[in-house]
C-alpha positions in Angstrom: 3.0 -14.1 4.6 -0.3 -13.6 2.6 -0.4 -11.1 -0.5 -0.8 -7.5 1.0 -2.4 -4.6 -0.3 -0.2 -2.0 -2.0 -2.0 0.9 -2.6 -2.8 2.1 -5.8 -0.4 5.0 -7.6 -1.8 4.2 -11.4 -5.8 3.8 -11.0 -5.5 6.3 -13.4 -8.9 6.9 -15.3 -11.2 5.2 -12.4 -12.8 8.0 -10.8 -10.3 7.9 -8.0 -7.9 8.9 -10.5 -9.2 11.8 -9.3 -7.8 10.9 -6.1 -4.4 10.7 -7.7 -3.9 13.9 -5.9 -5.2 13.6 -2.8 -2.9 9.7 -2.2 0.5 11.6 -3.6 2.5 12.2 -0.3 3.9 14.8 -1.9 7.4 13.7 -0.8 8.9 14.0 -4.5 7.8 14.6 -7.6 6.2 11.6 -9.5 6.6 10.1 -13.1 5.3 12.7 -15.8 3.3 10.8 -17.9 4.5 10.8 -22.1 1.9 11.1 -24.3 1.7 9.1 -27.7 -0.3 8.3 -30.6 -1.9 5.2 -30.7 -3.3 5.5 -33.8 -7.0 4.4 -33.6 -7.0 3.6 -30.2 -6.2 7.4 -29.8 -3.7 9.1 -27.7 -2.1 7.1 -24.7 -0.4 8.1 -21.9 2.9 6.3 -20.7 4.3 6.4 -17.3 6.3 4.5 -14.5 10.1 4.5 -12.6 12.8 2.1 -11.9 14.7 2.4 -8.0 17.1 0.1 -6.6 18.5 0.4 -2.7 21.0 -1.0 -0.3 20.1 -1.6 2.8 21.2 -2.2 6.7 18.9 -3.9 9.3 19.5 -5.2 12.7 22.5 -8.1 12.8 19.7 -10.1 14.2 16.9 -10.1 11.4 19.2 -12.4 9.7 17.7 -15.4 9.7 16.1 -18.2 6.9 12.3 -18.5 7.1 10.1 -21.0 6.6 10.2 -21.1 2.8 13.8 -21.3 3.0 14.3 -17.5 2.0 17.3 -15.6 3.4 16.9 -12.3 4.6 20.0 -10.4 5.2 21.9 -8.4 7.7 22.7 -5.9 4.3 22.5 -5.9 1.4 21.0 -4.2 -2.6 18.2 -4.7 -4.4 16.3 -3.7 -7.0 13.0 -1.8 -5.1 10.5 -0.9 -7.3 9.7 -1.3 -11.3 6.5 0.4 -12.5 5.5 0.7 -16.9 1.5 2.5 -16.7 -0.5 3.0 -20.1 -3.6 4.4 -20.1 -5.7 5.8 -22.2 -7.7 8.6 -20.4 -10.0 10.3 -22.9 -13.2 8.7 -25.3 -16.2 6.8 -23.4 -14.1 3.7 -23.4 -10.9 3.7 -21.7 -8.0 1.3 -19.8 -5.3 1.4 -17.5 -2.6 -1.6 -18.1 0.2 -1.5 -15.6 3.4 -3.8 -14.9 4.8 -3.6 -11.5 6.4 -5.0 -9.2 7.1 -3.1 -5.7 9.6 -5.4 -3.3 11.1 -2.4 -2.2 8.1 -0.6 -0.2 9.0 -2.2 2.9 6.8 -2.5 6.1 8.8 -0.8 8.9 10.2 -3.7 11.0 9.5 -5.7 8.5 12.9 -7.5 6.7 13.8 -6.6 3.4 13.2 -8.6 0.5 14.3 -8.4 -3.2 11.2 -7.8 -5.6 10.7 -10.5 -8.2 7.8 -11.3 -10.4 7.2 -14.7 -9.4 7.0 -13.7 -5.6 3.4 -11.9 -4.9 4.1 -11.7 -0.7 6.4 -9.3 -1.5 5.6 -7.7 -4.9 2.0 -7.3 -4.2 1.5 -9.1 -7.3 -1.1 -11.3 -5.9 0.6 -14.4 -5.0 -0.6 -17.6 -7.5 -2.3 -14.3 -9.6 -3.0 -15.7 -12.8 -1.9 -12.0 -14.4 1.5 -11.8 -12.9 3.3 -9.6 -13.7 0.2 -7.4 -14.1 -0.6 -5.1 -11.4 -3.8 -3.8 -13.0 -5.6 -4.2 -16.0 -9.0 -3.0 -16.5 -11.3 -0.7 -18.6 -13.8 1.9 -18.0 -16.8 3.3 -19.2 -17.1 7.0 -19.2 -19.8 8.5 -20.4 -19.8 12.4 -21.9 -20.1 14.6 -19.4 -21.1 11.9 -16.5 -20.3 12.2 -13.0 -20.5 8.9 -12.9 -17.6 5.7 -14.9 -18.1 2.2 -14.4 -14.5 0.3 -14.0 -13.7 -3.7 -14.3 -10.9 -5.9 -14.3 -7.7 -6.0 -11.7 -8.4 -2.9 -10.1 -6.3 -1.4 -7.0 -7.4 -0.5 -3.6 -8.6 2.6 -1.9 -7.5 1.7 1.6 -5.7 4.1 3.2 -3.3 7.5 1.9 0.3 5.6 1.7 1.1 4.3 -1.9 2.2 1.2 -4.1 5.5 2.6 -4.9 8.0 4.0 -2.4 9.1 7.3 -4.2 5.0 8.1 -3.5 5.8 8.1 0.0 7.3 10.4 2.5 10.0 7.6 3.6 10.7 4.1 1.9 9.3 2.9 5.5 5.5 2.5 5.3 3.0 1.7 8.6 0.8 -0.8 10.0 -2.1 0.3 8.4 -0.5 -0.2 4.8 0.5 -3.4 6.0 -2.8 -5.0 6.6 -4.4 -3.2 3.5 -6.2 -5.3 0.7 -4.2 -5.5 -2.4 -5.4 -5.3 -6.3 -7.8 -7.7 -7.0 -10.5 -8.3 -9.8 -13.7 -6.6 -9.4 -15.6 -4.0 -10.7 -15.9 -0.4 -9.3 -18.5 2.3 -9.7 -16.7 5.8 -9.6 -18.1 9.3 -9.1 -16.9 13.1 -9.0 -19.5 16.0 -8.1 -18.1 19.3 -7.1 -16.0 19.1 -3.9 -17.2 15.6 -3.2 -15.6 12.3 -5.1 -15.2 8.4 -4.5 -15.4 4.8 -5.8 -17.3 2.0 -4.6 -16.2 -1.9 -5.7 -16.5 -5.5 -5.1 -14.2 -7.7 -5.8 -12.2 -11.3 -4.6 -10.1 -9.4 -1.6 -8.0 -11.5 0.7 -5.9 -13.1 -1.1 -5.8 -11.4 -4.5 -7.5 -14.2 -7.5 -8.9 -16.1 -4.8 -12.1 -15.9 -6.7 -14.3 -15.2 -4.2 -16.0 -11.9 -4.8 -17.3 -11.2 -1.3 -14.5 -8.4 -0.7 -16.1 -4.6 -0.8 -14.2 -1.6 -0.5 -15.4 2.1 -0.6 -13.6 5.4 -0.4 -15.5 9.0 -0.2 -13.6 12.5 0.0 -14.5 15.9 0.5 -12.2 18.7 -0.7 -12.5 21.2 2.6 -10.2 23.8 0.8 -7.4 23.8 -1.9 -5.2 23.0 0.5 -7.3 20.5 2.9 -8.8 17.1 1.4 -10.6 14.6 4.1 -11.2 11.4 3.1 -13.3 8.3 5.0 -12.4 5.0 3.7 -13.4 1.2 4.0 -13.0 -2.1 3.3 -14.5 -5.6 4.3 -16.2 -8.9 3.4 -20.0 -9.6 2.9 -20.0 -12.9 3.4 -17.3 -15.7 4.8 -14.8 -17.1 3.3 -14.0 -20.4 4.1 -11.0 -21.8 5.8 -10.8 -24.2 3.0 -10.9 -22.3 0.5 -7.0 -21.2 0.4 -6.1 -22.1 4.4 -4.9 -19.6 6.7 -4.7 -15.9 7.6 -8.9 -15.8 7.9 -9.2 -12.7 9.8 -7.5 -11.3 6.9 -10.4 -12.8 4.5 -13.0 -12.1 6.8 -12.4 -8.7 8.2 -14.0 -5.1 8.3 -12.0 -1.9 8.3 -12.4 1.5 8.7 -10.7 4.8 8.4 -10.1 8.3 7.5 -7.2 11.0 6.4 -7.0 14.3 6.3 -4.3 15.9 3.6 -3.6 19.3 4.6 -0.6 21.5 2.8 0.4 25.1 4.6 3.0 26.4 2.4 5.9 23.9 1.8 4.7 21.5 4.1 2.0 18.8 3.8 0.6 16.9 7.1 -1.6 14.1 6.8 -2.7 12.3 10.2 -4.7 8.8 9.5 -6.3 6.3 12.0 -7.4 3.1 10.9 -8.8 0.2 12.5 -9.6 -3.5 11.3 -11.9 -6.2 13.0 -12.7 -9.6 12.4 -15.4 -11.5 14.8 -15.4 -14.7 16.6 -16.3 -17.4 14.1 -15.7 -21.4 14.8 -16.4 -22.0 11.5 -13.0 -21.0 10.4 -11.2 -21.3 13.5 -11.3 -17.8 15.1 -12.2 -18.7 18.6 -12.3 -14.9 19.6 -12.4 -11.4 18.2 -9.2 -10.0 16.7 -8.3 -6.4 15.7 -5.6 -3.9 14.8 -5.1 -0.3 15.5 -2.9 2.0 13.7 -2.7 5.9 14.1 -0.2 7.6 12.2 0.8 10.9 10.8 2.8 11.4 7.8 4.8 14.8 6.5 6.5 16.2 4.3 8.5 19.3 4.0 10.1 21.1 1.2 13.2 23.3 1.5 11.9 26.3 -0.8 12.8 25.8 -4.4 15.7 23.8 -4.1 15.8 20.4 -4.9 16.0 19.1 -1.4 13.0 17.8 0.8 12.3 16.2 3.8 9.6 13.7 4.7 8.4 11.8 7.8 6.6 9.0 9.5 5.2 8.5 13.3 3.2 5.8 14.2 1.3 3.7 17.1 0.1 0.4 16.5 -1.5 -2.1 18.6 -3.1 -5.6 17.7 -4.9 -8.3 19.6 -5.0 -12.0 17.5 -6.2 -15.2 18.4 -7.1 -17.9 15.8 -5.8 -21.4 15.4 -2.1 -20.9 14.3 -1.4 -18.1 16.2 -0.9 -16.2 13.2 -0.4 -12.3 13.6 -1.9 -9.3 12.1 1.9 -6.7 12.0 5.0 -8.2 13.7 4.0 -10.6 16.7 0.6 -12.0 18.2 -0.2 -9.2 20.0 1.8 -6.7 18.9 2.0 -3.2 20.7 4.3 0.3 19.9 6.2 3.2 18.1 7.8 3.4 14.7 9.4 6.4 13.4 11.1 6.9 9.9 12.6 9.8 8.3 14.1 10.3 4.8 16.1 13.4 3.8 15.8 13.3 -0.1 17.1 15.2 -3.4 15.6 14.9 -6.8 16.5 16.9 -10.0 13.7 16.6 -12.6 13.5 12.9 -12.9 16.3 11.4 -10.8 15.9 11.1 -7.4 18.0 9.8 -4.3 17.0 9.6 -0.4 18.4 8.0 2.7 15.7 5.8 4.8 16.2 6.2 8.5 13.6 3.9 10.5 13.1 3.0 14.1 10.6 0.8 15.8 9.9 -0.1 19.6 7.5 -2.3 20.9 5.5 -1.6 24.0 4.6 -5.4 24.0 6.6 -8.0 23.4 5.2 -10.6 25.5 4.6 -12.6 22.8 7.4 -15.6 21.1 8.6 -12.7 18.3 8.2 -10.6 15.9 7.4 -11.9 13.0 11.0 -12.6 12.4 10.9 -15.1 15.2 14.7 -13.7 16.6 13.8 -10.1 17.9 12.2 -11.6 20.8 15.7 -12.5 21.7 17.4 -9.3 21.7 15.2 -6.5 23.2 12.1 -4.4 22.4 13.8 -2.5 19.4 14.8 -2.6 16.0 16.6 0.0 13.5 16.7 -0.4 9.9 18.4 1.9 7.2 18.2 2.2 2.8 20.0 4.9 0.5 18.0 4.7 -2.3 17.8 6.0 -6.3 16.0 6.1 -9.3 14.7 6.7 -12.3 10.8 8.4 -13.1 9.4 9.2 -16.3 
């Protein structure tokens, strides 16, 4: 399993920090950033959050994979660890941000303990060279510009679901977060004017430090209303990355996606519907024989009961995939993969404690395929439940 995007919650200062608000699902309140004095550098501002879960998944997702790794019938982890600094004011700034997020957990997916020497599931980029950095860059701002400049391990602007759980309606996250690009290094050009704000970068993609800086991705969003932001997104490479270069998973590598959100808030609740498709051509070069693509359509919610500490949040989805390349590898769940996830999470949080129960459900359409990506569900039906009571810490 190669090193998936996990969106960013700290890009902070970049432009899209702007977008901090529009990627907040809004299903709890987030860390409150503390503000210090760092002497010369000036005035920095420290966030992050600690959870930890157990867990219940299907008696049949217990199984050992190929690496020898056990996942679990049940089980408690550790989910998420997250320390942000950045400084956010002057013409030079910098975001530097620890993190490792095992515990924002693909639905269908098995569950997996974080740890800082395992990118698949941290999103720490694999064989990253700046483990257990999640980003780490600077950027210019100039006084007064619409315009910043950003380099170093930057984060992603695929998609509206985030890095870290509690940024999500549900610990469950989609399809389309699945096969998102992760951090990588790069450099990003970043602008706000008016109602209209985005970020434009290139940088080394599939897989994060592969060192092949062929990997753009572009975001652009339009604030409709105080209440309604749309957003258009992309990502894909501009040239092709060899097989060679770091074997396997090349639609990944080589792939162009688009998609869009729209956030919209009435009252206390927040709706966000997202479509997103990837698709990576025919090229013998690297051993994809034919086209392959994935679709995923989702909508997320989130719904707050008044003033009281209590909230409700929500997940649908459809997904449906068609892969063909040498090893039969798959884009989410199975070659071929087709169907329905739900997930729901009722959820308390007083100031900067929180705790929420995870309910998910998914049910494929398709399973004509060997399995899901844990080879057993093919042996025991179309569907799979999975369940987390969760808490932690935000500051």
């Amino acid at each position: 399993m190669i090193t998936m995007r996990r969106q960013l919650m700290g890009l902070g200062i970049i432009a899209a920090s702007s977008l901090l608000a529009l990627h907040a699902a809004n299903a709890m309140n987030g860390p409150t950033a503390i503000t210090v004095d760092g002497g010369p550098i000036g005035s920095l501002s420290i966030s992050g959050g600690i959870d930890g879960y157990a867990y219940y998944q299907d008696p049949y997702l217990e199984h050992t994979d190929g690496d020898g790794d056990l996942f679990k019938e049940d089980g408690a982890s550790v989910a998420n660890l997250q320390i942000d600094i950045q400084k956010t004011t002057g013409i030079i700034q910098f975001n530097i941000e620890a993190a490792d997020t095992g515990g924002t957990t693909a639905l269908g997916t098995p569950f997996s303990p974080i740890g800082f020497t395992d990118g698949t599931q941290s999103g720490l980029g694999g064989n990253s060279r700046y483990k257990p950095l999640y980003l780490a860059y600077f950027t210019i701002a100039p006084p007064s510009s619409p315009v910043t400049l950003s380099a170093g391990v930057i984060g992603s602007v695929e998609g509206y679901e985030g890095t870290f759980d509690w940024g999500n309606p549900t610990q469950f996250t989609s399809d389309a977060w699945y096969v998102e690009n992760s951090s990588s290094q790069g450099v990003a050009l970043n602008y706000t004017f008016g109602p209209v704000s985005g970020s434009v970068s290139i940088g080394d993609g599939f897989p994060n430090d592969d060192g092949v800086f062929n990997f753009v991705q572009a975001i652009a969003n339009y604030t409709i209303s105080p209440t309604n932001t749309f957003s258009v997104f992309y990502g894909g490479a501009v040239g092709t990355t060899s097989y060679y270069h770091d074997p396997g998973n090349q639609f990944y590598k080589n792939s162009q996606m688009i998609g869009f959100f729209d956030s919209y808030t009435m009252g206390n609740l927040n709706v966000v519907p997202e479509v997103q498709y990837v698709y990576a051509k025919a090229d013998a070069k690297i051993f994809l024989t034919k086209p392959t693509w994935n679709l995923a359509a989702l909508v997320l919610a989130d719904y707050t009961f008044g003033t009281s500490p209590y909230s409700l949040g929500g997940m649908a989805e459809y997904f449906a995939s068609h892969t063909s390349s040498y090893d039969g590898s798959d884009w989410y769940l199975g070659p071929d993969a087709d169907g329905i996830g739900v997930a729901a999470a009722p959820t308390w949080q007083y100031k900067d404690i929180f705790a929420r129960a995870s309910f998910g459900f998914v049910y494929l359409t398709n399973n004509s395929f060997s399995g899901f990506r844990v080879e057993p569900f093919a042996d025991h039906g179309r569907s799979e439940f999975q369940s987390t009571l969760e808490a932690g810490l935000l500051f």
